[in-house]
Structures are given as C-alpha cells and as structure tokens.
C-alpha positions as CSV (number, residue, x, y, z in Angstrom):
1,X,99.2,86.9,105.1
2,X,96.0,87.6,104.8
3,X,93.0,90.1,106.7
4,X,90.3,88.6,108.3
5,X,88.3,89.5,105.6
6,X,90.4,87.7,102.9
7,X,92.4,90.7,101.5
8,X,96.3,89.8,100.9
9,X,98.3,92.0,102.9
10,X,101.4,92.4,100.4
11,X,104.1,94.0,103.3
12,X,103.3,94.6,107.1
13,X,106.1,96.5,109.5
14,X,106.0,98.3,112.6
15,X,104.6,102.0,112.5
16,X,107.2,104.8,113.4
17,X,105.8,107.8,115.1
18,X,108.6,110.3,114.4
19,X,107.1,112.9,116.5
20,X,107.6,110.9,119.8
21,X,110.7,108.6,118.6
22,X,108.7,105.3,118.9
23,X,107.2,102.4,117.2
24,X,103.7,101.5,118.1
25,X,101.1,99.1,116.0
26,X,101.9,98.1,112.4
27,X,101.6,99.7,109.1
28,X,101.0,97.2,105.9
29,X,100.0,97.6,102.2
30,X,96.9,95.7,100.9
31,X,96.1,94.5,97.2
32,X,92.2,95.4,97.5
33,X,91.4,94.0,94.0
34,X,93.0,90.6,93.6
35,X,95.7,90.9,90.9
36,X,95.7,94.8,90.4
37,X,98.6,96.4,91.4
38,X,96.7,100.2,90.7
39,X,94.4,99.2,93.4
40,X,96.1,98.3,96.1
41,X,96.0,100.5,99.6
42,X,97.4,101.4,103.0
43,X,96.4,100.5,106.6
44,X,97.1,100.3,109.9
45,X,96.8,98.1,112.6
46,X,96.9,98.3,116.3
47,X,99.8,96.3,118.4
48,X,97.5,93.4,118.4
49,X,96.6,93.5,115.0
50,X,92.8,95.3,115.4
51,X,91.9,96.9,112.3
52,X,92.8,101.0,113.1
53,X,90.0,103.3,111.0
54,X,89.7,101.5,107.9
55,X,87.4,98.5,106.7
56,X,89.1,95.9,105.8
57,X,89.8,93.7,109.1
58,X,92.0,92.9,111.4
59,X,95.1,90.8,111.2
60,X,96.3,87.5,113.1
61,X,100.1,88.7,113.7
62,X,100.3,84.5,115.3
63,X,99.7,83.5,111.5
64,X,102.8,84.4,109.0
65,X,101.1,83.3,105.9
C-alpha cells in the first residue's frame, strides 16, 4: 500500500486509545527513503484514511496494495 503521495506504507492497524478503551483511525509505519530501513517513520490516519498532522498523504483504505 501506498500514500497518496507515493510513500510505501510498510504496516497499517487500527490506533488504540488506551485512555478511553477504544480504537479510532489507523496507525502505520512509512519507509520515507525508498530502500532505507534507518529512515523509515510513523503516522496516523483518520478513520477514512485523511492524513492526521504529518505530510506525507492520505491513504485509500479501498486499495490493499
């Protein structure tokens, strides 16, 4: 799977809030640099996949790849 501004998105799941017992957007990890494992990076997404405080773009959850 892949941002919509081409980065790879290596794992997405569902974000745990512990605080209020519930699961709410996603949570992924993103290889920034293509083929560098020491730059890769987390970020979050909203339920429908919107990009949540960081830059590098939203996700289409419909798409698997």
């Amino acid at each position: 799977m892949k941002t919509k501004k081409d980065i790879k998105v290596i794992y997405l799941q569902k974000a745990y809030y512990p605080k209020t017992g519930t699961y709410q957007g996603w949570t992924g990890k993103l290889r920034v640099v293509a083929g560098d494992p020491f730059h890769d990076d987390y970020a979050k997404w909203t339920d429908d996949g919107k990009a949540r405080d960081h830059e590098y773009g939203d996700i289409n959850l419909k798409d698997s790849k």
